[in-house]
C-alpha positions as CSV (number, residue, x, y, z in Angstrom):
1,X,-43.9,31.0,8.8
2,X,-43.2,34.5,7.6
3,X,-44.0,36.1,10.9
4,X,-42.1,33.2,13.1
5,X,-39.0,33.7,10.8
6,X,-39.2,38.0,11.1
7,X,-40.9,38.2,14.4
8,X,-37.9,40.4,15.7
9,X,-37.9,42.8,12.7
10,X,-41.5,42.9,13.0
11,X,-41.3,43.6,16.8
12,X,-39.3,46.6,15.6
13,X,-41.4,47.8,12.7
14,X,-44.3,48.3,14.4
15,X,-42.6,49.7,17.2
16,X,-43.9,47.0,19.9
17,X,-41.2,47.2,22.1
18,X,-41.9,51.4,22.4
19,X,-45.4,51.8,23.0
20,X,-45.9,55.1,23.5
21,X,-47.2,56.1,20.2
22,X,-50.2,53.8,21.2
23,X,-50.8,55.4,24.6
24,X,-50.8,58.6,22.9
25,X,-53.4,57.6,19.9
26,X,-55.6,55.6,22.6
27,X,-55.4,57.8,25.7
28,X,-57.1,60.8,23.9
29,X,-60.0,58.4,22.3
30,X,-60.8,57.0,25.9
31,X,-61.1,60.0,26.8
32,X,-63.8,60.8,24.3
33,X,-65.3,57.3,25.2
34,X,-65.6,57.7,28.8
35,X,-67.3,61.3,28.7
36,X,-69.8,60.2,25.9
37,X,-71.2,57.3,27.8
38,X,-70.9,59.0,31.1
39,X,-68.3,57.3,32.4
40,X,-69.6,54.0,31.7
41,X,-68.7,52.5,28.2
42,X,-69.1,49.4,27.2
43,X,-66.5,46.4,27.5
44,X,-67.2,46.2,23.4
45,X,-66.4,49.6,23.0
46,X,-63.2,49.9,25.5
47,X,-61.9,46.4,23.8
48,X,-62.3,47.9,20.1
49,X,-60.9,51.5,21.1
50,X,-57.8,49.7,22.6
51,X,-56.6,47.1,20.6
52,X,-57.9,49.3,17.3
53,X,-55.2,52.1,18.4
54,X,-52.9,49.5,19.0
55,X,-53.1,48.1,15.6
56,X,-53.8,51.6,13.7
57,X,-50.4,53.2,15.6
58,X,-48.7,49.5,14.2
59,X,-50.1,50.2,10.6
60,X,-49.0,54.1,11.0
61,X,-45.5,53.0,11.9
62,X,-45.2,50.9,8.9
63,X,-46.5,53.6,6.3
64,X,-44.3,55.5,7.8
65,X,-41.0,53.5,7.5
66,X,-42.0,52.4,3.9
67,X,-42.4,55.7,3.3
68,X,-38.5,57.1,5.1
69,X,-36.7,54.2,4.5
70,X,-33.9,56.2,2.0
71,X,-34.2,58.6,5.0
72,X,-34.3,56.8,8.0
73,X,-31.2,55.0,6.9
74,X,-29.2,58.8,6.9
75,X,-30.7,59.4,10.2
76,X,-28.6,58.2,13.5
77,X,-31.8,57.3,15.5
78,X,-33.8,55.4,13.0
79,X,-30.7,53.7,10.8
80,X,-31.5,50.4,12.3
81,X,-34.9,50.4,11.3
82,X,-35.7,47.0,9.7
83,X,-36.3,48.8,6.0
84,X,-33.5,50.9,6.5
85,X,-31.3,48.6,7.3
86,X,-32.3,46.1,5.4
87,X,-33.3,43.5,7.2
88,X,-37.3,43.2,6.0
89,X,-38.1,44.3,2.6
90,X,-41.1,46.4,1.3
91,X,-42.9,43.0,-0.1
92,X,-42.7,41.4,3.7
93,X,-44.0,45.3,5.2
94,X,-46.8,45.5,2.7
95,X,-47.9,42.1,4.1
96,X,-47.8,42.9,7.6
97,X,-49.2,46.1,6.6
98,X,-52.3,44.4,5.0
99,X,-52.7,42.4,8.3
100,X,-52.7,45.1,10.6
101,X,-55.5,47.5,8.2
102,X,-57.6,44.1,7.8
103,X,-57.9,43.6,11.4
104,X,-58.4,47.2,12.1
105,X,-61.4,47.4,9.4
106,X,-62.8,44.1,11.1
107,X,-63.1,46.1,14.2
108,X,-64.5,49.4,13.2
109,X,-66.9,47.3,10.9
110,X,-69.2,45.8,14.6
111,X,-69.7,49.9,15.2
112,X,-72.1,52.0,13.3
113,X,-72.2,53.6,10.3
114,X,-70.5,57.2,10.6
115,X,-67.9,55.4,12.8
116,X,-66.9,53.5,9.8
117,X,-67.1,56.7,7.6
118,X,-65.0,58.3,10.1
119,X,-62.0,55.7,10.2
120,X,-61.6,56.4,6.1
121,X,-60.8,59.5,6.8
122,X,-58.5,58.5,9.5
123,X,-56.9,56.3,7.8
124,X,-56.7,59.2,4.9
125,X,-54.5,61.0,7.2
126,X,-52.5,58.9,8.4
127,X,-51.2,57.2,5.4
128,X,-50.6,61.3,4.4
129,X,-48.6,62.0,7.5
130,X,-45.1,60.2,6.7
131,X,-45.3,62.3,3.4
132,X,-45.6,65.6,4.4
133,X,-42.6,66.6,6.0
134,X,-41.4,66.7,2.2
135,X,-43.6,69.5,1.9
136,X,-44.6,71.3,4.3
137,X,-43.0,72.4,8.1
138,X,-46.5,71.1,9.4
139,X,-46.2,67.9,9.8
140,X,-46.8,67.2,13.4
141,X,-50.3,69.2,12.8
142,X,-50.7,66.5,10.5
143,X,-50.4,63.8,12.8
144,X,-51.9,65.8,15.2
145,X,-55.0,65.4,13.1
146,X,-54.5,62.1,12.4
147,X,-54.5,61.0,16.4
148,X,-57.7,62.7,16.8
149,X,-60.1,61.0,14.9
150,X,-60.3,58.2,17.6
151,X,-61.7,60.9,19.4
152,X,-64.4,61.5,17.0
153,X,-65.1,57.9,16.3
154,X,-65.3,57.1,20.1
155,X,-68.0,59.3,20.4
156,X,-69.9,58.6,17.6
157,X,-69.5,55.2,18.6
158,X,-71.1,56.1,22.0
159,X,-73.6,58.3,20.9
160,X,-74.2,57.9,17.0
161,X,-73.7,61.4,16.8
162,X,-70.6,64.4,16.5
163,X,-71.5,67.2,19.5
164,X,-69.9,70.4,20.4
165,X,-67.6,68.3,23.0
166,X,-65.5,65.9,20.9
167,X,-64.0,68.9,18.5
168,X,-63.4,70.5,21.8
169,X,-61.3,67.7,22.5
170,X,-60.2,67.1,18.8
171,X,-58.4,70.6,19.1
172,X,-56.8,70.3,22.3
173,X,-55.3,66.9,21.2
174,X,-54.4,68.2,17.8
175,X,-52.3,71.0,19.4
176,X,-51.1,68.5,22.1
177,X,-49.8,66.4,19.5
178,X,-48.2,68.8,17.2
179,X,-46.3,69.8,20.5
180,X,-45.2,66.1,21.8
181,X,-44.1,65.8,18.1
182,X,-42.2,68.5,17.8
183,X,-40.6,67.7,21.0
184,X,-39.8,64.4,18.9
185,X,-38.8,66.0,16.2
186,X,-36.0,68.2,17.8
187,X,-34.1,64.9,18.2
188,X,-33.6,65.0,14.8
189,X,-33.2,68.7,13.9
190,X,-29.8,68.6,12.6
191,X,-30.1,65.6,10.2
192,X,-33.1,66.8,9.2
193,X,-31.7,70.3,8.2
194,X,-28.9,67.9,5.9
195,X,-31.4,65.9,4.1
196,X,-34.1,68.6,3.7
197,X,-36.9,67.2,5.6
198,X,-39.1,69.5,6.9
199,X,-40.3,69.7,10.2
200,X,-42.1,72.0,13.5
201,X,-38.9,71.8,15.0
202,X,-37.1,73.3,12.0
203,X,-40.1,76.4,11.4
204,X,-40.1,77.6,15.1
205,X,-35.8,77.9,15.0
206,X,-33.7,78.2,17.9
207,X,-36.0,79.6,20.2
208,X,-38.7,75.9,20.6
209,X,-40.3,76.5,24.1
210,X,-41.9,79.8,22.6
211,X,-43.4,77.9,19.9
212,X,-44.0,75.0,22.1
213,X,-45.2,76.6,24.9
214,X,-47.9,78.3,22.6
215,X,-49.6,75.0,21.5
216,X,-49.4,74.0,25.4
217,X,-51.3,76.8,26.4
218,X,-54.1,75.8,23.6
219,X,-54.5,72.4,24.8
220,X,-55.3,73.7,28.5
221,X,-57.8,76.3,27.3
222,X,-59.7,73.8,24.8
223,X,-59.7,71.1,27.7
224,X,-61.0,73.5,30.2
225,X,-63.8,74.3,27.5
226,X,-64.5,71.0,27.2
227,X,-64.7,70.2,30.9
228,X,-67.3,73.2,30.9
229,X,-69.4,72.0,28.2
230,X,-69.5,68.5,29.6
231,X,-70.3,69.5,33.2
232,X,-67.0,68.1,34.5
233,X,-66.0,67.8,38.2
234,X,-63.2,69.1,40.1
235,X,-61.2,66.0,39.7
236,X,-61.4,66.7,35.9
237,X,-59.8,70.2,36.4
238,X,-57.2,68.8,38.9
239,X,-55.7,67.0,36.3
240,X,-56.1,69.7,33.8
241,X,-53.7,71.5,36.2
242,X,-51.2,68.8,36.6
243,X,-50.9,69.0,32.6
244,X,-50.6,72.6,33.0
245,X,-47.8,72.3,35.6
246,X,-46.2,69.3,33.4
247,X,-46.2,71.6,30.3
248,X,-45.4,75.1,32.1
249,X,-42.3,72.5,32.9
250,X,-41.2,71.2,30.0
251,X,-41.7,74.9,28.3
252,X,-38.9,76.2,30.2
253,X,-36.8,73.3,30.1
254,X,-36.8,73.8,26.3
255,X,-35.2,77.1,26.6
256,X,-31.7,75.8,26.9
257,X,-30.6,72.9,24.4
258,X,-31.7,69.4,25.5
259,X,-29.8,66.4,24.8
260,X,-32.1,63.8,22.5
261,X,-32.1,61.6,25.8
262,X,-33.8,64.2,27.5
263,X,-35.3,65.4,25.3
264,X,-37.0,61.9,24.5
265,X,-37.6,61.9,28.4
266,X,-39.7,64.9,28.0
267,X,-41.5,63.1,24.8
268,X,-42.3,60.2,26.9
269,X,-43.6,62.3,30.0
270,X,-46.7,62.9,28.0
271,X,-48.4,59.4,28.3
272,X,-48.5,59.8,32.0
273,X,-50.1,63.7,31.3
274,X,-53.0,61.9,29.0
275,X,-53.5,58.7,31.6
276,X,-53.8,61.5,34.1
277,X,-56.2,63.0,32.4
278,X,-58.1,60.1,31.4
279,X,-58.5,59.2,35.6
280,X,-59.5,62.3,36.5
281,X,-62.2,61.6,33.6
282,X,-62.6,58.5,35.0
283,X,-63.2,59.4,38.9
284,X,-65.6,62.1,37.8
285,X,-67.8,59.7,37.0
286,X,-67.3,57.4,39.9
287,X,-66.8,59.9,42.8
């Protein structure tokens, strides 16, 4: 009855009606996936992987807005949030909360035994992220790390075992989302600087596309080392250089001030970067 009565708050609070925060946690693991079982995983594995970043991201959105609700209600962009604006309360979020971890530890509990050690850990992170930017300017390395570990888990899902290639991939996904994020971040600079949260964008100033631009350039070397060490095909490294070109883009359209819509354009650009990636992955196998 609960759910029926708040379905559009809850729509909200897990952020169903933007999904890119799933593509972005999901498109990196399948990557991981599809390269540790040669292209060919599982429909068990593929149906876990997906639906388990789809409820994880849901759960991360609503630590995260339990966490910022005294925030997010200063904020422009997030004040009509359902907990900061009052519309669901912490009791009815803890609930859906406990529904959404539940179904996710249901998942990871049909895949072997490291896999489940691995999604503590996950888990560890992500319920951390939402409280760092208290603390520290490295957030979005935080939740870069946090959107990694389906990478690890995929594999050792695959393989029952952690191999040079998935901390290859680990560290071109963890700089890859510490610069989406900080892409993200930017739409908020200014509030942030009035209500002291710390952020990426607030550490690299008023100069983002060098900063930017320097975690972009990471991403394409550790993907190009991790095509090498899994004996990848040209189509691999094709879409290695459409990131390349997609970031070299964005880079120097973050030297001048963006407007948040465009600059929320440029955050949203980078599902179709990892779903490129993930078919070139893909045809590898299959061509």
């Amino acid at each position: 009855m609960f759910i029926l009565e708040k379905r559009n708050e809850i729509i909200r609070l897990i952020r169903f009606d933007r999904p890119y925060g799933t593509f972005l946690l999901m498109l990196p693991t399948l990557w991981s996936l599809f390269i540790a079982s040669s292209g060919h995983p599982t429909l068990k594995h593929l149906a876990i992987f997906i639906f388990g970043s789809f409820f994880m991201r849901s759960a991360g959105c609503v630590i995260n807005d339990m966490a910022d609700y005294r925030f997010d209600a200063k904020i422009a962009r997030t004040q009509t949030r359902p907990l900061a604006e009052g519309s669901l309360n912490h009791k009815g979020a803890f609930y859906i909360l406990f529904c959404l971890l539940t179904i996710s530890f249901l998942l990871v509990l049909t895949l072997n035994g490291l896999t489940v050690l691995l999604s503590f850990i996950a888990l560890f992170f992500a319920a951390l992220y939402p409280f760092a930017k208290r603390f520290t300017h490295l957030a979005q390395c935080l939740l870069g790390i946090a959107f990694s570990f389906g990478i690890l888990m995929a594999w050792t899902a695959a393989r029952g075992e952690i191999s040079t290639t998935p901390f290859l991939l680990l560290t071109a996904n963890l700089f890859w989302a510490t610069g989406y994020d900080t892409i993200y971040a930017l739409m908020d600079k200014e509030d942030d600087l009035k209500i002291g949260i710390k952020s990426m964008a607030i550490f690299i100033g008023s100069s983002p596309s060098i900063g930017i631009g320097l975690f972009f350039f990471i991403v394409i070397i550790f993907l190009l080392l991790a095509g090498r060490q899994s004996q990848m095909g040209a189509l691999y490294y094709a879409a290695i250089l459409f990131a390349g070109m997609t970031f070299l883009y964005q880079t120097l359209m973050l030297r001048a001030p963006l407007h948040r819509d465009k600059l929320f354009s440029l955050f949203k650009a980078h599902v179709y970067v990892g779903s490129v990636i993930l078919l070139g992955i893909i045809l590898n196998f299959y061509l």
